[in-house]
Structure formats: structure tokens, C-alpha cells
C-alpha positions as a Python dict, from the first residue, in 0.01 Angstrom:
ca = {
    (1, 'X'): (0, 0, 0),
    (2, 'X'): (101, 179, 285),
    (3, 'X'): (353, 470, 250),
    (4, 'X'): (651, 560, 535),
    (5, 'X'): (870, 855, 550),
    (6, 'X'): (1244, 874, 493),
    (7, 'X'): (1415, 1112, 633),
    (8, 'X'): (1783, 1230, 582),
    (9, 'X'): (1930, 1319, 921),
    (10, 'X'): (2316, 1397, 1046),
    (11, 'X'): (2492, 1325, 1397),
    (12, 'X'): (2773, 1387, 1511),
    (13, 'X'): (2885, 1452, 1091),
    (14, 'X'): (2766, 1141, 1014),
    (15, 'X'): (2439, 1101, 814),
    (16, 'X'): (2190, 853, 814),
    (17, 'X'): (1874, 777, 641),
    (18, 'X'): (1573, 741, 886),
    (19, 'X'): (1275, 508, 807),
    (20, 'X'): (994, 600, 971),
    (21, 'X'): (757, 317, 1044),
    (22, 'X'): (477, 401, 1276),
    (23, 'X'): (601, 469, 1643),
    (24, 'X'): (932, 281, 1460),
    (25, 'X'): (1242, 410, 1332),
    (26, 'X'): (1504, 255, 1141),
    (27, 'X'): (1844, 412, 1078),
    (28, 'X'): (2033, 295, 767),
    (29, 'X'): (2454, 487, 840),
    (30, 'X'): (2519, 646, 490),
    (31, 'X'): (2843, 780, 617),
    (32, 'X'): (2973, 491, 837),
    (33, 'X'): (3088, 136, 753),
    (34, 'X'): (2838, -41, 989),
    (35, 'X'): (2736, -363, 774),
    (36, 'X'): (2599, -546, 1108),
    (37, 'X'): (2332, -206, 1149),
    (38, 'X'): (2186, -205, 843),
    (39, 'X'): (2113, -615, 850),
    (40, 'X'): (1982, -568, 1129),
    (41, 'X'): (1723, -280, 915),
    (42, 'X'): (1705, -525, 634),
    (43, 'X'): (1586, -769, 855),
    (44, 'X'): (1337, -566, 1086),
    (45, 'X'): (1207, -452, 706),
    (46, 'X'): (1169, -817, 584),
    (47, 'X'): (952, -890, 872),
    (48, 'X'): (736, -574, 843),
    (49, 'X'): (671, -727, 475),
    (50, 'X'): (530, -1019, 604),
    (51, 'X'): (214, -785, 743),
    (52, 'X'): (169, -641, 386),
    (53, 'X'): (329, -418, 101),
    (54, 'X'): (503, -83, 205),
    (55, 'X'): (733, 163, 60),
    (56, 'X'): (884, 494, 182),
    (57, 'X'): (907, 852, 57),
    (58, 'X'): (1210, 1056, 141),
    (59, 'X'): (1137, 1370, 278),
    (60, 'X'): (1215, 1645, 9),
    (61, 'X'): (1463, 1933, 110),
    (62, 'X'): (1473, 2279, -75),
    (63, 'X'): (1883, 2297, -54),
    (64, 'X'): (1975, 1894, -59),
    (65, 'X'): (2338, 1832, -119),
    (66, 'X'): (2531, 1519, -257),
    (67, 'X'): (2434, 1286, 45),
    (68, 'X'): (2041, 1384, 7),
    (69, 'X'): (2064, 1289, -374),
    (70, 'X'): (2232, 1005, -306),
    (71, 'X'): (1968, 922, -4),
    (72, 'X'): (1665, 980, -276),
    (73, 'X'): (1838, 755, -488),
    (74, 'X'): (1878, 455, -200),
    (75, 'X'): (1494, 515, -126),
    (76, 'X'): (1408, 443, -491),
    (77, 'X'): (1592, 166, -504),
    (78, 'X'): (1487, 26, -153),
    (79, 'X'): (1121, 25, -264),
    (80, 'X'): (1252, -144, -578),
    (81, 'X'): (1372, -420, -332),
    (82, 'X'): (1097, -414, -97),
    (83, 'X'): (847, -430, -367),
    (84, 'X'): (1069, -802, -502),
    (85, 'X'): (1083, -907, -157),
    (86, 'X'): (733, -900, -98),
    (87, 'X'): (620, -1071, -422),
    (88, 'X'): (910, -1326, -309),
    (89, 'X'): (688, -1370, 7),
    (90, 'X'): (380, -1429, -117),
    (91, 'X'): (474, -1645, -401),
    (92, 'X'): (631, -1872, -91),
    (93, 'X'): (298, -1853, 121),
    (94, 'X'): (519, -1691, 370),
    (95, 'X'): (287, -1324, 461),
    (96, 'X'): (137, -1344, 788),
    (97, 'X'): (-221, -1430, 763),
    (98, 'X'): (-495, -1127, 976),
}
């Protein structure tokens, strides 16, 4: 299984989790009501899962605050998901074939 970063990032005071997939990065707003942006992720993620299993590892931070637990805690949780979703796929015949 192949392993991605997550990173925690802020613009502009707004933060938003970064998933790191190759040359690919996906920006989930933690701080922003932006439902259409993160289907948009979900779906770009649900496709990525039809090449194989994947999960992501948030980058650790020495001084993380309330957001970066709460990040850590979306990343767990998101693997959770992806890790369903995948099983979902391949009990449906669904993964691409190499």
C-alpha cells in the first residue's frame, strides 16, 4: 500500500489540509464552507483508488494547535474511508486492471 503525505497549510488565515499525491495535490478547506471543493477531492481520491490501495500520513508538527489536531484526526479517519472505499471497489470488480 502506497503511503501520501498530508500536510496542514494556512492562506490567507484560512487552513487547509494538503494531500500530496505524486506531482498531485489535493486541498481539503478546514476553515471555509466550500462543500463543491472537497467533492471535487473526494472524487479525484475515488478514482486514484481504482489504481490500488493508498492512505496518507499527516505531516507531524512540534507546536500543532487545535486545527493540526483536528487535521490528524480527519487523516485517520480519511484512511478509515479510503480503506472501505477500496474494498467497496474491488468487491464490485470496479479497480482498473495493469
Amino acid at each position: 500500500m502506497e503511503t501520501h503525505e498530508a500536510i496542514l497549510e494556512e492562506v490567507d488565515s484560512e487552513h487547509y489540509l494538503s494531500l500530496k499525491i505524486g506531482d498531485t495535490v489535493l486541498k481539503i478547506p478546514l476553515t471555509k464552507d466550500e462543500p463543491n471543493e472537497i467533492k471535487k477531492v473526494f472524487n479525484a481520491l475515488i478514482i486514484r483508488l481504482k489504481k490500488g490501495p493508498f492512505n496518507f500520513t499527516m505531516v507531524e508538527k512540534e507546536d500543532g494547535d487545535l486545527i493540526y489536531h483536528v487535521a490528524k484526526e480527519y487523516v485517520k479517519q480519511l484512511n478509515t474511508e479510503l480503506s472501505e472505499v477500496y474494498q467497496e471497489l474491488e468487491h464490485n470488480q470496479l479497480l482498473e486492471q495493469e
